[in-house]
N, C-alpha and C positions, 0 to 999 in steps of 0.2 A: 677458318670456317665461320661465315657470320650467323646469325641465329637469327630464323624468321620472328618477324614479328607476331605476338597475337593478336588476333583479330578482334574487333568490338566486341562484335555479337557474343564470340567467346567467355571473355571476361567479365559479360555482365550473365551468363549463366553460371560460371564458376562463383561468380560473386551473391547469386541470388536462390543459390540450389540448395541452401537448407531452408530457408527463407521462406514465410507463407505468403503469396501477395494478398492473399484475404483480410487475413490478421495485420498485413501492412497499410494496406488501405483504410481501416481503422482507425490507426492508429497516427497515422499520418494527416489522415481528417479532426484530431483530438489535438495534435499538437496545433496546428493551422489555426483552429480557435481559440488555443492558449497565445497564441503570439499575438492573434487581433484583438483578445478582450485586456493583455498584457500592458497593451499598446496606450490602451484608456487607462486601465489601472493604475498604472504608473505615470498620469499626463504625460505622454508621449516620449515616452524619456530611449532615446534609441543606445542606450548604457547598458539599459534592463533587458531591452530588448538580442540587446549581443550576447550579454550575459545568456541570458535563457537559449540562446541560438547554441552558446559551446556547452550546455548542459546539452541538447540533445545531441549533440555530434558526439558526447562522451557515451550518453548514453545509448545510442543505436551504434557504436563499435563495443562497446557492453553486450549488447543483445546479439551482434553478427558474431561476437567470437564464442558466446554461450550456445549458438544455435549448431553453428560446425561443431562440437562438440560432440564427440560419441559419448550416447547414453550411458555406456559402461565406464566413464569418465566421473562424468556425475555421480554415480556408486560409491565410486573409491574415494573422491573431494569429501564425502558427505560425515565419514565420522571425524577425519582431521579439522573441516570445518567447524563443524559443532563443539570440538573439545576446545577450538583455537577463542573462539564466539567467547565461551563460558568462562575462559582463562581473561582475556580481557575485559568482562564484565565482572569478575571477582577484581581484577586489577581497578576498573572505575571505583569500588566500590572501599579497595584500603585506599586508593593514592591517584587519583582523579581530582579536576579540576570542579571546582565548582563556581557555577554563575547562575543571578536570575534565583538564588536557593536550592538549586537541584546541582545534582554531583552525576552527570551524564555522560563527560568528554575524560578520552583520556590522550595526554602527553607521551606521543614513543620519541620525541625529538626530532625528524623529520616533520611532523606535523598531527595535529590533535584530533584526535578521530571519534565517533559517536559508536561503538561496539553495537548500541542496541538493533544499530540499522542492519547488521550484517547476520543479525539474529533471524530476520524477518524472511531467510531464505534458507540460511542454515537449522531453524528448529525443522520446520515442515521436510527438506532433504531428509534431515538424518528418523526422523521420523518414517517416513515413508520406506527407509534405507533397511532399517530395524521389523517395520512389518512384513518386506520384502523376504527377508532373510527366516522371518516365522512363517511363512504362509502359508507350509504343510501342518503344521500344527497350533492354530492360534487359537489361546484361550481365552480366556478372560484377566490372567495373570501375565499376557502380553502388552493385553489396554491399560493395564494397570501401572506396568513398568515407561509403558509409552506415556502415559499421564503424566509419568513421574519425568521423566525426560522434558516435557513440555513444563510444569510446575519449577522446574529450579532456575532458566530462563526468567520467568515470566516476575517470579520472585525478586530476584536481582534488582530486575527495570523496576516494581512495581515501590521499590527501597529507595532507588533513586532521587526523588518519584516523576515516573513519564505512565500517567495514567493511558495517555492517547497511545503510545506506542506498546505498552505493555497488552493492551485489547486486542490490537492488532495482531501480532503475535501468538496469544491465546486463541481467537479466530481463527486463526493457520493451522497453529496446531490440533485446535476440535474440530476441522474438516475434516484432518486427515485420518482420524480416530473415527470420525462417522463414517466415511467411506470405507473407510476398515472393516468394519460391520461394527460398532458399537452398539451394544443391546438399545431400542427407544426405553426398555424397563428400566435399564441403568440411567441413561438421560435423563426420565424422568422423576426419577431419585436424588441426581443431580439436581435437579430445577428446583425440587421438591427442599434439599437441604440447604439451596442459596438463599431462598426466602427467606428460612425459617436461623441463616446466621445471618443476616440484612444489618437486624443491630448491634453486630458482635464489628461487624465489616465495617456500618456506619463510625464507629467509634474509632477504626484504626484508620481511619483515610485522614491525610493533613486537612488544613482548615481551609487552606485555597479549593479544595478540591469537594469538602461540604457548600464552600459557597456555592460554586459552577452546578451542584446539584438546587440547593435553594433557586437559584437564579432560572433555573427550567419553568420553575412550579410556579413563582413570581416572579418577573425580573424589575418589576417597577421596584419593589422595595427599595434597591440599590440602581436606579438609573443610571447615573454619572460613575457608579463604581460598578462592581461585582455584573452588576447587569446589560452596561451597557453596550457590549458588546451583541450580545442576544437579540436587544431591542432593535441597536440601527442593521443587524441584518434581516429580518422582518420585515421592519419599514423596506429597505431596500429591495426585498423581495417583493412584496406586496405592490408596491408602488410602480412596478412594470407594468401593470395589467397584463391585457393581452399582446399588445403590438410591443410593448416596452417604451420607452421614451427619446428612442434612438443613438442609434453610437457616439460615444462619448459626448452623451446630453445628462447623463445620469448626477440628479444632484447629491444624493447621498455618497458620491464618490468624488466629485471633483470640489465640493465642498469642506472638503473633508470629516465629514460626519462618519465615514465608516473606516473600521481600524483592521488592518493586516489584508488592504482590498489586495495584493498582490499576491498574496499565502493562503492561510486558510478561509481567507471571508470571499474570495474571487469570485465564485461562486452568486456572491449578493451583486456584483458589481456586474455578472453577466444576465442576474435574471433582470435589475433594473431598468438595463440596454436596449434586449432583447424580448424581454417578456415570456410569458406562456410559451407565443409559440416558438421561440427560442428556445424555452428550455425543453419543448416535447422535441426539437430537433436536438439538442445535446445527448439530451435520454435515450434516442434512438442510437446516438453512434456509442453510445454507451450498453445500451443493451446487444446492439451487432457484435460488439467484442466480445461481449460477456460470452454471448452465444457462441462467437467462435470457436472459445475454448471452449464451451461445453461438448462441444462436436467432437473437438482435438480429441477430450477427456472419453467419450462414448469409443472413440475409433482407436484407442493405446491398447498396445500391443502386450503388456504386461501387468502385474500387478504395481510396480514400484511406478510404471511410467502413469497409472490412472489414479494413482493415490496423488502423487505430485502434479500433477494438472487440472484435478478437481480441488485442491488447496488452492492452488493459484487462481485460478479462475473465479473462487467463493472469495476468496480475501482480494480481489481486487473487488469484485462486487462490495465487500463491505465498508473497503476505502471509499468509496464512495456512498452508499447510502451513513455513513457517518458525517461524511461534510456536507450532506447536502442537509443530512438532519439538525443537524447541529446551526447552520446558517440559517435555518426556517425554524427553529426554536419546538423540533420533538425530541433534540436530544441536548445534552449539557456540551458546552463549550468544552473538547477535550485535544486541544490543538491537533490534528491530522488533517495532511492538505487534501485537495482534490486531485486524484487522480491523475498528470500530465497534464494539469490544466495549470494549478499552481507556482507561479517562482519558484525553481531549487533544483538543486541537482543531485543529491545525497536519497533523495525520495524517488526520484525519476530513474536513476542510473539500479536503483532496488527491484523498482516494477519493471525496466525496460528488461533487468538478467531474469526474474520469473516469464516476460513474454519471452525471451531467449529457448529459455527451458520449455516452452511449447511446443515452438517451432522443434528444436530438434527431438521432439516427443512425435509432434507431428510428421516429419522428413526423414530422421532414421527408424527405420519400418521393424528392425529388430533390434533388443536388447541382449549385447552379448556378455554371457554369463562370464566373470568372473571368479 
């Protein structure tokens, strides 16, 4: 008996039915600019360019197998996840590899892995998993334990030290504690006693990491050192005007005046190009996303599915007002790339499984209870 064939039209609904095409088109429009500004970044280098091509084929079957995913799936991954995260990160932390001065990677012998990245999904899950599980009776002795849950993560990375990825992380996890209902009294208690330990914190951060702060405040002091990274993305920024100076006409990049144009500075190398109104058009397909998952977040059908969509949603937001501040000199050089815009795939394939987790927030309409 032969087996009919399926038909097209079939399989690209089978293939597309957890799938948002809103949130596709997006995001789809985000990576398109990442390969055209990649293009320049890299003088033309079509290596870079393949490279970055199988970073997203890894990461959008990343995102399609997270999106099929039943919500009550996600539930049950969330606290093995989390304990797996914090096991490996106590592992970097006796018997990890160190490079560069930071002790970040570790060796399982197949291949050397970065823990902190898989934290960056696994805190905000198991977090949300934890409130979920309180949400007939949550105290304040809830937020408390969820702090503490977020605190020993964040610890870990911050021992390392990966200042930029330890933020991030911390970010995730106080979305999802505001969405929680975290008291503003508490917050601003919070705010209140970060101040006021400023110089207790200034004294334990390493010395790379006072510079990068120094270097905000003035970066000429250390031009050629400490600050120069700061300085030539400014210029690069600045130097767009409005029109930009045209596709790969940008002299602070093909000069090579500007350092990591392919990673975290890309950014400078597209406002150079593009200008203004370049970047009021990146801004826009970057606020469309934002928003879409705000929408997702407004329209979730539970409490675990609106805590984990409003995480995600605010820490992609802050991935990116982090590199864009950091490249225009209001925030401290704290390596984090931009957004799907950036070289890499370990960063991409992290954001592509949070859009994954949208979509199927967004597509399966009920959570079922385990």
């Amino acid at each position: 008996m032969m087996l009919e064939p399926i038909p097209i039209q079939k399989l690209k609904q089978r293939f597309m039915l957890h799938l948002d095409p809103v949130l596709l088109y997006g995001l789809g429009a985000l990576l398109l600019v990442s390969l055209i500004t990649l293009f320049s970044a890299t003088d033309a280098s079509w290596a870079r360019i393949g490279g970055q091509l199988i970073n997203i084929l890894v990461a959008f079957t990343v995102m399609w197998i997270v999106a099929n995913m039943p919500l009550h799936w996600l539930m049950r991954i969330a606290v093995p996840m989390y304990l797996l995260g914090m096991a490996l990160l106590i592992g970097v932390a006796l018997f990890g590899d160190i490079s560069h001065g930071a002790r970040r990677w570790l060796n399982i012998g197949v291949a050397t892995i970065q823990p902190s990245e898989m934290m960056k999904i696994a805190v905000p899950l198991m977090m949300a998993w934890y409130f979920e599980k309180n949400e007939a009776t949550l105290t304040w002795r809830n937020h408390f334990f969820a702090a503490i849950l977020l605190a020993m993560p964040v610890g870990l990375i911050v021992r390392q030290p990966d200042l930029g990825t330890s933020i991030l992380i911390a970010a995730s996890g106080f979305y999802v504690l505001f969405l929680a209902g975290l008291s503003w009294r508490v917050m601003g208690g919070l705010f209140v006693a970060a101040l006021a330990s400023a110089p207790f914190a200034w004294g334990m951060l390493h010395d790379y990491q006072r510079h990068r702060v120094m270097m905000l405040l003035d970066p000429s002091q250390d031009a050629l050192g400490k600050g120069y990274h700061t300085i030539q993305g400014m210029i690069a920024v600045g130097s767009g005007g409005f029109l930009g100076k045209g596709y790969m006409e940008g002299t602070q990049t093909h000069l090579d005046f500007l350092p990591e144009r392919s990673t975290d500075f890309i950014f400078a190398v597209y406002s150079e190009e593009f200008g203004f109104l370049g970047n009021l058009i990146l801004l826009g397909i970057y606020i469309f996303i934002i928003g879409r998952g705000f929408i997702i977040t407004a329209n979730a059908s539970t409490y675990f599915t609106r805590l984990m969509a409003g995480s995600i949603t605010l820490t992609f937001f802050t991935y990116t007002f982090v590199n864009m501040g950091m490249v225009s000199g209001i925030l401290p050089v704290v390596g984090v790339p931009l957004p799907l815009l950036s070289y890499g795939g370990t960063a991409m394939v992290t954001l592509m499984f949070g859009f994954g987790v949208l979509m199927s927030i967004h597509t399966h309409k009920r959570l079922v209870k385990t």
